[in-house]
C-alpha positions, 0 to 999 in steps of 0.5 A, spaced: 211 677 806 215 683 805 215 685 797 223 686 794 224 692 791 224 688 784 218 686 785 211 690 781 204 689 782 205 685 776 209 679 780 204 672 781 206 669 788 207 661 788 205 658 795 210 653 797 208 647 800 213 642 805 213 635 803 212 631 808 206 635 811 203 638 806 204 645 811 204 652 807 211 655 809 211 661 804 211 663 797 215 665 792 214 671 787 214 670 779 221 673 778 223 668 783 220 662 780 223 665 773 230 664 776 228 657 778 226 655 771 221 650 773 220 644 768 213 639 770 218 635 774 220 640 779 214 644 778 212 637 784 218 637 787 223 641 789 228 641 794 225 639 799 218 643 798 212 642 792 212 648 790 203 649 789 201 648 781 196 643 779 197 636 781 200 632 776 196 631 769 191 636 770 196 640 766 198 646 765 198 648 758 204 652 758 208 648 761 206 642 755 211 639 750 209 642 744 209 650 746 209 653 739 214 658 739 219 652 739 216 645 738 220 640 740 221 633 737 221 626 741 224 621 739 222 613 741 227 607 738 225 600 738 228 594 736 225 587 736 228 580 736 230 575 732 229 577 724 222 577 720 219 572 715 222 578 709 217 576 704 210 576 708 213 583 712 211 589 707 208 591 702 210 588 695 212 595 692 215 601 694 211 608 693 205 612 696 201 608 702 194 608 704 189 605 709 186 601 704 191 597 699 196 596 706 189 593 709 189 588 704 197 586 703 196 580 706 203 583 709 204 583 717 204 591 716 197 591 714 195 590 721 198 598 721 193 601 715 189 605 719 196 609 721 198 609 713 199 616 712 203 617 718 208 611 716 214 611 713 218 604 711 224 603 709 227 597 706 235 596 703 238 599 709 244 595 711 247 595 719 256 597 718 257 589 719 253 585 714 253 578 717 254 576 723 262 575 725 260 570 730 253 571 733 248 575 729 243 576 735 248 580 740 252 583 733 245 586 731 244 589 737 250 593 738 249 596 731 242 597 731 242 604 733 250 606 733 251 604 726 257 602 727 261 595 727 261 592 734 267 593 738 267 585 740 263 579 736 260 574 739 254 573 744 258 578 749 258 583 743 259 591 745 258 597 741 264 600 738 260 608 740 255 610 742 248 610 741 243 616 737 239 616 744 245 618 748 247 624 742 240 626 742 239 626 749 245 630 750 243 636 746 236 636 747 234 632 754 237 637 759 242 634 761 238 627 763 240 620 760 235 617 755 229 612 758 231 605 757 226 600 756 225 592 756 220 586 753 222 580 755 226 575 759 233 577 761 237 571 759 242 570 754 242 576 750 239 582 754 240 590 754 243 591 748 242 597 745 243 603 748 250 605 749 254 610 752 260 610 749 264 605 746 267 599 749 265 593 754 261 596 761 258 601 756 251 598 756 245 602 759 240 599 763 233 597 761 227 598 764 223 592 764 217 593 769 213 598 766 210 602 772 218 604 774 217 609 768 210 609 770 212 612 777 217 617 775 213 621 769 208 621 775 212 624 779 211 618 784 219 617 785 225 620 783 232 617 783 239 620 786 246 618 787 248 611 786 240 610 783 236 610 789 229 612 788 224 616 793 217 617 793 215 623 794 209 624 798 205 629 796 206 628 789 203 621 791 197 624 795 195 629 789 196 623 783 192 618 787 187 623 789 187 628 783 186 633 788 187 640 787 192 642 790 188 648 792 184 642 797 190 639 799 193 645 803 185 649 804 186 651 812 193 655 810 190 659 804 184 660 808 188 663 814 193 667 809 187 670 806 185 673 813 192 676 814 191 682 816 198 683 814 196 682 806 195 688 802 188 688 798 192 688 792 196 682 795 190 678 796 187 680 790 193 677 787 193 671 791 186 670 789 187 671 782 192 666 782 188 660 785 182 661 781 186 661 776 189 653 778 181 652 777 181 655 771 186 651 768 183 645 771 177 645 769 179 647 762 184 641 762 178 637 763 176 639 756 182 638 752 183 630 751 188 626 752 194 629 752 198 630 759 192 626 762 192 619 765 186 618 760 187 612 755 193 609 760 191 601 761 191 604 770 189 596 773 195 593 768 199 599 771 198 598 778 197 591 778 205 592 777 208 596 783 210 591 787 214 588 781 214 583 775 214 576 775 215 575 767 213 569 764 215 567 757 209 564 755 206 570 751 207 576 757 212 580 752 206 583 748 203 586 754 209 588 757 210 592 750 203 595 750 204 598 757 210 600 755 207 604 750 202 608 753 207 610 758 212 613 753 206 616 749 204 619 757 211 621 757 212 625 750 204 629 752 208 631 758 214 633 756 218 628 761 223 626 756 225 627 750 228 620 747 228 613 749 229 606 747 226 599 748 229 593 747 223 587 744 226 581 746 232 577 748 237 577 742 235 570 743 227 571 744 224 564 748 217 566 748 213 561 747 208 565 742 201 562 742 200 563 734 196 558 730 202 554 727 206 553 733 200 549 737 203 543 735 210 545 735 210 549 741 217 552 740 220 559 743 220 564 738 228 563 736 227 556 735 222 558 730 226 563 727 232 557 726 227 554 722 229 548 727 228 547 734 235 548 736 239 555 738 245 553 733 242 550 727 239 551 722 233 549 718 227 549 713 220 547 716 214 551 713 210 550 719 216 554 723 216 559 717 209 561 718 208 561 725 214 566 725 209 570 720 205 570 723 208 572 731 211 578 725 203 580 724 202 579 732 207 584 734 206 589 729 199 588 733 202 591 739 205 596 735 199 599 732 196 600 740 203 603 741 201 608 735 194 609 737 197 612 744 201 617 740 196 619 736 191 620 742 196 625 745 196 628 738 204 627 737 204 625 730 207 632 728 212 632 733 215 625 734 219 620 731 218 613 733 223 608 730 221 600 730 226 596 727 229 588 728 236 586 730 237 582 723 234 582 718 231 574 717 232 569 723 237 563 718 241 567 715 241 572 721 244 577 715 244 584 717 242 587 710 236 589 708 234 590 715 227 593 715 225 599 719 219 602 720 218 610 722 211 613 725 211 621 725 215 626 721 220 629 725 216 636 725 216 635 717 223 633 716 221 626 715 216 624 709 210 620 710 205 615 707 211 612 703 215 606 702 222 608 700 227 604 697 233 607 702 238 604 696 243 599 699 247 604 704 248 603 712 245 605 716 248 611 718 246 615 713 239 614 717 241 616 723 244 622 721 237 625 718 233 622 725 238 625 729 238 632 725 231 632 725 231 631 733 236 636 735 234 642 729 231 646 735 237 646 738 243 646 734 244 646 726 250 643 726 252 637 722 251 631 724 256 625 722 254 619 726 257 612 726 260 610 720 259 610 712 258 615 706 257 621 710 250 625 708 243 623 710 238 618 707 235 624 702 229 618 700 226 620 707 227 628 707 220 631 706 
């Protein structure tokens, strides 16, 4: 290879790998890399090359989510179906949160505790409508992140803008659209969160089969125009095989070494460069569970590939779980920056197995309506507490979720939201809809607290997250949704 006259001795060459055949085709010096400005994603896959690193998830450092000349902040949104039971759901008094008094709340959350210091809960924060026009279920949804009024009431409700993931996307993501996640059947209310824009056809899709966002992070497939998705063969090889991509390509780099071509500097370089793949691998093996597959449920993952068939007879839980453990994989690798999931159809159908509904053996709506209908209302007890108790059940599955981001050490560098479509099931009101945050934004959010957010709408939340997700890349003010403008000074550090 004949060095460029901008080259120095100081330049580090990058072999270049095809595709298809896992054959060395040439190399490309640092300089030359630099102008390509690699991220992990296309540190696999270039156009039409892999451009030789490591294999996915053995990870190179400087290439982790959280350089420290400019930390990032990821930001995750879940919004789950069909209300709480408000009087068992959180602690009885605001205040400072700890381990052992949230224990023994006898609250949902309490299956939370061993995460207190990193909790935030929010109570008195009201969505733009406070009640359901026509059906609270889908109304609720299309407030939930837009903190604006839908732009239609009724079960085909829309959004009247567009959602915080979509504005954080767009300042922080690199030009990429926020991932879009799903638990639960797709029947009556499905897909409703995440928006583009205002209006009817901005709804985004959503994910709900776990491995589809599994197989992108990885590097296993990619989409293109018209969403259609490519496997990339040595992508593949390299994350089913955790090989180095030193082996892969052993016979070509043994016959460049013997080059006679090659200077002794430009071997030296070249030997430098490959030792020091192993150098990183081996190190990597040491550093814990961050950009690794370690702690990812690999069995229930793979069982998925070739596709869902959901049921509703308690699978939404498992799908939640999975869907966890991959976003926490995607934040540790710096794939995207924000995402969603929806958690539950506005009319949730799950047949939920918790004591008090054995006898009853009503979908979780029903149990929401007190009533075993989807228009009624009622007052049975034993439908209350069992959707107390699917309260604390999901709340279980959250804290597995919590327990994934902890484990690839994103408690400083995250912001991850759980809230409801409503606040109750009878009423539907969307008053005093509880949310619930794990991470502080950089330190922009405080923790282990329960915080009385006042009464005000939830725009006011909105523009604290969005400012404490986008402060590393712009300062500007953010105005979002609509209400008092200003953030929700009872969650600022």
């Amino acid at each position: 290879m004949k060095r460029k006259p901008e080259e120095t001795s100081a330049d580090t060459i990058w072999p270049i790998v095809d595709r298809d055949t896992g054959k060395l085709h040439g190399f490309r010096t640092s300089t030359e890399a630099r102008r390509h400005v690699f991220n992990r994603r296309a540190f696999l896959r270039g156009a039409g090359t892999v451009a030789i690193g490591l294999p996915f998830l053995e990870g190179l450092p400087e290439r982790s989510a959280w350089a420290a000349s400019s930390p990032p902040v990821f930001s995750f949104f879940m919004v789950a179906a069909c209300g709480v039971v408000g009087n068992r759901f959180f602690p009885s008094a605001t205040g400072a949160l700890s381990s052992s008094s949230l224990s023994s709340s006898g609250m949902a959350v309490a299956a939370l505790a061993p995460h207190a210091a990193n909790l935030l809960f929010i109570k008195n924060l009201n969505f733009p409508n406070g009640g359901p026009k026509s059906c609270g279920h889908a109304e609720g949804l299309c407030q939930s992140l837009t903190a604006i009024a839908p732009g239609s009431t009724g079960a085909t409700a829309y959004s009247g803008g567009p959602s915080a993931d979509m504005i954080i996307a767009q300042a922080v993501n690199a030009g990429n659209d926020p991932f879009t996640l799903y638990a639960g059947s797709k029947s009556y209310i499905a897909e409703r969160i995440s928006f583009k824009a205002a209006g009817a056809g901005q709804v985004r899709a959503a994910d709900l089969n776990p491995y589809t966002l599994y197989a992108k992070v990885v590097g296993l497939t990619t989409t293109g125009g018209g969403g259609t998705t490519t496997t990339d063969p040595v992508a593949a090889e390299l994350a089913t095989t955790r090989k180095s991509v030193n082996d892969l390509v052993r016979a070509e780099l043994n016959s460049l070494m013997g080059n006679t071509a090659l200077s002794g500097a430009d071997k030296q370089r070249l030997q430098q460069h490959f030792d020091s793949i192993r150098d990183v691998e081996v190190t990597m093996g040491t550093m814990g569970a961050t950009c690794t597959k370690d702690g990812l449920s690999q069995s229930s993952i793979d069982a998925l590939k070739s596709g869902i068939a959901f049921t509703t007879t308690g699978m939404i839980e498992d799908v939640v779980k999975l869907h966890l453990e991959i976003v926490a994989l995607a934040f540790a690798c710096n794939y995207s920056r924000v995402g969603t999931l929806q958690w539950g159809d506005g009319t949730d159908g799950t047949k939920y197995s918790v004591p008090s509904n054995s006898t009853l053996g009503w979908p979780f709506h029903h149990l929401s309506h007190r009533v075993d209908s989807d228009g009624a209302t009622g007052m049975n007890p034993t439908a209350e507490a069992a959707h107390a108790e699917i309260d604390a059940l999901r709340m279980q599955s959250l804290l597995h979720g919590l327990d994934a981001f902890q484990a690839r050490g994103l408690q400083d560098k995250s912001i991850i939201l759980w809230t409801n479509h409503i606040a109750d099931g009878p009423s539907h009101s969307a008053t005093n809809v509880p949310h619930i945050i794990w991470g502080n934004g950089g330190g922009y959010l405080k923790q282990g607290q329960y915080v009385d957010a006042g009464k005000v709408t939830n725009n006011k939340l909105w523009n604290t997250l969005i400012t404490a997700a986008i402060r590393d890349q712009s300062t500007a003010t953010v105005n979002f949704g609509s209400g008092t403008a200003g953030e929700l000074a009872a969650i600022k550090a």
